[in-house]
C-alpha positions, 0 to 999 in steps of 0.5 A: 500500500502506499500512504499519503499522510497531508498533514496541517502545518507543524513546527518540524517534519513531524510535530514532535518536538517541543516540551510538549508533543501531541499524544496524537502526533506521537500516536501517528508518528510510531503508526508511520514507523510500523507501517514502513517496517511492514513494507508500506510505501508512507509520505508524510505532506506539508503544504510549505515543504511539499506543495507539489504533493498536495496540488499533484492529488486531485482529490486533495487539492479539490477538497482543500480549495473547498474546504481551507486547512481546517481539513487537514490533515487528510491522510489517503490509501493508495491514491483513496482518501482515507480520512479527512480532519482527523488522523486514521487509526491502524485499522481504518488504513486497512479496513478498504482493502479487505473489503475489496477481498 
């Protein structure tokens, strides 16, 4: 699979840092991190560091021009999106796919 995380604007490449991290952001980070282990293909997005990412999705783009930053971070499966306004859990990555099986 290959996952696309389009995430909001972050004070590094994956928000944290700081003395204070997100729980959240922590979550997501080892969620990439295993995903990667298990031969996933996983990008993580920012519209400052990356915009091409983001214009380059029609799906993305389309729903941003629509909808502004407050539905990031849209995270998508395979070209899919996934989710938008929140971060997945493990299973909702999967949960598609299998029942396309």
């Amino acid at each position: 699979m290959k996952i696309d995380f389009f995430d909001p604007e972050m004070c590094c490449s994956t928000g944290v840092c700081g003395t204070s991290p997100d729980p959240e952001l922590i979550r997501v980070g080892e969620m990439v991190e295993k995903l990667k282990t298990e031969g996933h293909t996983v990008a993580r997005h920012m519209l400052s560091r990356d915009s091409t990412a983001f214009t380059s999705n029609k799906h993305v783009y389309e729903i941003m021009l629509k909808q502004g930053m407050k539905v990031l971070p849209i995270v998508t499966v395979d070209g899919e999106i996934r989710t938008k306004g929140r971060y997945p859990q493990m299973d909702e990555l999967f949960a598609a796919k299998e029942s396309e099986s």
